[in-house]
C-alpha beads as a LAMMPS data file, in Angstrom:
LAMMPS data file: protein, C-alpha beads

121 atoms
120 bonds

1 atom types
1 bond types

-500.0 500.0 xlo xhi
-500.0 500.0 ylo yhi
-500.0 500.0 zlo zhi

Masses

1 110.0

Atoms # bond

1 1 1 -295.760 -6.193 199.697
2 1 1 -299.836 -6.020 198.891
3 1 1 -302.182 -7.360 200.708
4 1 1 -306.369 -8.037 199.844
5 1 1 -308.524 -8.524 202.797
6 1 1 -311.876 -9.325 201.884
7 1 1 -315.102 -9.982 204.078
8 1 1 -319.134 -10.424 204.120
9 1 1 -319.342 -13.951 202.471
10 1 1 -321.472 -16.702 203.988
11 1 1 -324.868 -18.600 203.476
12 1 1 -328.271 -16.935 201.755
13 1 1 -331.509 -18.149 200.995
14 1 1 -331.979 -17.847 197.428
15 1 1 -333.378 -14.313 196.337
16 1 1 -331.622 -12.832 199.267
17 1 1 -328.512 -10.496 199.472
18 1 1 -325.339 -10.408 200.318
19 1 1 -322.568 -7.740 200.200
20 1 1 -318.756 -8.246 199.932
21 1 1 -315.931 -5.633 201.220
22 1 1 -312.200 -6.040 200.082
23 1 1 -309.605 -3.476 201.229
24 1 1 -305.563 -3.153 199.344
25 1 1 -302.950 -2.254 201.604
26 1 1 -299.135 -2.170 201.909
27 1 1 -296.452 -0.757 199.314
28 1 1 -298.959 0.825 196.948
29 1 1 -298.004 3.289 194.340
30 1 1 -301.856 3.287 192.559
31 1 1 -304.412 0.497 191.624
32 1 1 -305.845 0.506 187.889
33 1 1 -308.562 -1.704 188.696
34 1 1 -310.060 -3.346 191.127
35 1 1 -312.784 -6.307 191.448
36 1 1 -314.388 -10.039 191.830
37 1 1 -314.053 -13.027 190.424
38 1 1 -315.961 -16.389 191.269
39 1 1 -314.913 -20.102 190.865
40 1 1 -317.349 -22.426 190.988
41 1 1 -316.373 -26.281 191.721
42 1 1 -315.316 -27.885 188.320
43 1 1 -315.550 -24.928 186.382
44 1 1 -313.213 -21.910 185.745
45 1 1 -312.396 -18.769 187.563
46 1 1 -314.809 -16.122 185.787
47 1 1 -315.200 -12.363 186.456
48 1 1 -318.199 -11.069 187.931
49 1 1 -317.400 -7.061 188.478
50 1 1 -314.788 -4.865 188.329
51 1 1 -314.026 -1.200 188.660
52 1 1 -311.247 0.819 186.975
53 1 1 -309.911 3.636 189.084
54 1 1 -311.945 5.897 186.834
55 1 1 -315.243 4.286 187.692
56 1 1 -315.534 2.400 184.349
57 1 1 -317.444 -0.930 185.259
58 1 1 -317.394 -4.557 183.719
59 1 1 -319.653 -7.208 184.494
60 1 1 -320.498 -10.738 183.722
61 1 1 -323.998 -10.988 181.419
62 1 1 -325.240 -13.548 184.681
63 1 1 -325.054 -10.758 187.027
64 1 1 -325.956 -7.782 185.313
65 1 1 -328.871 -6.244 187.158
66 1 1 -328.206 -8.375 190.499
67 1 1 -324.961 -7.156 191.210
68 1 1 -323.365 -3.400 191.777
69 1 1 -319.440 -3.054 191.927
70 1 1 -318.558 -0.299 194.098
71 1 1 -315.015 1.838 195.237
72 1 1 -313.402 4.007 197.218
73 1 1 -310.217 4.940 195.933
74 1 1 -308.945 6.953 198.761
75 1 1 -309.107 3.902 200.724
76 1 1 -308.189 0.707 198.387
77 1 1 -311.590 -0.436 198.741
78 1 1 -314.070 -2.199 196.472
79 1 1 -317.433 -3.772 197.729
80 1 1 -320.105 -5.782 195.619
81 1 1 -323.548 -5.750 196.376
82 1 1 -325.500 -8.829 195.326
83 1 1 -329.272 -8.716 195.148
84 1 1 -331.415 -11.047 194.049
85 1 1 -329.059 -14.578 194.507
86 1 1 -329.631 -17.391 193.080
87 1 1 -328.153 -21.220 194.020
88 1 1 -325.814 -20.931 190.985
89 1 1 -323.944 -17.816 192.520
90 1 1 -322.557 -20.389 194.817
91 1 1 -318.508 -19.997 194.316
92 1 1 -315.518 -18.778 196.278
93 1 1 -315.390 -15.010 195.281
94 1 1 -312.029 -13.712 195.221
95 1 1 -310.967 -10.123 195.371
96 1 1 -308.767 -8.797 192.362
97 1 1 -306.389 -5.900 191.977
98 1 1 -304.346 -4.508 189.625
99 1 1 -301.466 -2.757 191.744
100 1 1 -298.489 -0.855 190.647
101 1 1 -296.063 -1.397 193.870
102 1 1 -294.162 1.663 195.045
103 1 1 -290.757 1.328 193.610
104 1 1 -291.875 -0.766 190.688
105 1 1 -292.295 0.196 186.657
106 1 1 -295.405 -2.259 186.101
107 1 1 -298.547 -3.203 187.083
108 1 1 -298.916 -6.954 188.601
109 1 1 -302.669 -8.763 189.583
110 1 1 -302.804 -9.088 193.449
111 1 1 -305.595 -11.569 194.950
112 1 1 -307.294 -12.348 198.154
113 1 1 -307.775 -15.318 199.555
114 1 1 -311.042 -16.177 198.775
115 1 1 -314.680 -16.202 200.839
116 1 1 -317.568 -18.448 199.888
117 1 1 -321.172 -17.576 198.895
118 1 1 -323.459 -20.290 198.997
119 1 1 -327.019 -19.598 198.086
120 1 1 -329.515 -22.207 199.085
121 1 1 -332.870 -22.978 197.487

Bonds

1 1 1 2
2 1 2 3
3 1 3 4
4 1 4 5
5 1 5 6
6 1 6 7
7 1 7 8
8 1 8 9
9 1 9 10
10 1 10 11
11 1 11 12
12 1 12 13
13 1 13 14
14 1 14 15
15 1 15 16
16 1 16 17
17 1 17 18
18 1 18 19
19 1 19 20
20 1 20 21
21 1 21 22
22 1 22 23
23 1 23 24
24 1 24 25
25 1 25 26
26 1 26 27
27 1 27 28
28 1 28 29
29 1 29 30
30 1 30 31
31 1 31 32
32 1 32 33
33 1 33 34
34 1 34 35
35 1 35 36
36 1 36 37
37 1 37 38
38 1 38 39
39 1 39 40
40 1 40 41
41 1 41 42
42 1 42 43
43 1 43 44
44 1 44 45
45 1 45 46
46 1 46 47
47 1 47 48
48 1 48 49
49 1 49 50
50 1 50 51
51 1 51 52
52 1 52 53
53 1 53 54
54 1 54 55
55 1 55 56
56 1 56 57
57 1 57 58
58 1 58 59
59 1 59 60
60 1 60 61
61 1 61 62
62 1 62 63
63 1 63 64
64 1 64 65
65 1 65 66
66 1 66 67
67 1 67 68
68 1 68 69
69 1 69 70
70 1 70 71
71 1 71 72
72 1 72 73
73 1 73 74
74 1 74 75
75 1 75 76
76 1 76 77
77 1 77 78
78 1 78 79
79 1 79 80
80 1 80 81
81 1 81 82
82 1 82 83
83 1 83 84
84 1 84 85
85 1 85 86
86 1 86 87
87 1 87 88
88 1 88 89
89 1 89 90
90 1 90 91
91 1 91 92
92 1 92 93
93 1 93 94
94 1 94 95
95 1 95 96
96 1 96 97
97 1 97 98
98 1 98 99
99 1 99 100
100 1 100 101
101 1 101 102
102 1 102 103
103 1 103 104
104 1 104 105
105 1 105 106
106 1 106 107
107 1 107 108
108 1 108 109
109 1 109 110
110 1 110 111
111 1 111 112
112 1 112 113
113 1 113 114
114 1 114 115
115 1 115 116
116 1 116 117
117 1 117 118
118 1 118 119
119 1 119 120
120 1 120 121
């Protein structure tokens, strides 16, 4: 089916960076967007970034200015740059994509399985 792959999370000092890599694969007929979202312990799956296959960007008003969404569409691939971290990025990210499978007639959300960022003061 799809698969999301993603990489780079791990523990920062606060002010630091950190950048994130996810890559799509399997039966892939295109991918309308592509992106992150964050859940934070007791709170709600938000999203940080994402990228439409025509470069269009989104992101949350708490990032904006820390944060740059990147993709390669040749290769499924989306990273996320974060600059400037603070302890309240601390979350499991988790890759997005919106995939229509080879063979199907609609688009379906694909996710990956999640890395944590945790920011330390």
């Amino acid at each position: 089916q799809v698969q999301l792959v993603e990489s780079g999370g791990g523990l920062v000092q606060a002010g630091g960076s950190l950048g994130l890599s996810c890559a799509a694969s399997g039966s892939i007929s295109s991918i309308a967007a592509m992106g992150w979202y964050r859940q934070a312990p007791g709170k709600q799956r938000e999203l940080v970034a994402s990228m439409s296959s025509s470069r269009n960007t989104d992101y949350a008003d708490s990032v904006k200015g820390r944060f740059t969404i990147s993709r390669d569409n040749a290769k499924n691939t989306v990273l996320m740059q974060m600059n400037s971290l603070k302890p309240e990025d601390t979350a499991v990210y988790y890759c997005y994509a919106k995939v229509l499978r080879a063979g199907s007639g609609w688009y379906r959300d694909y996710w990956g399985q999640g890395t944590q960022v945790t920011v330390s003061s």
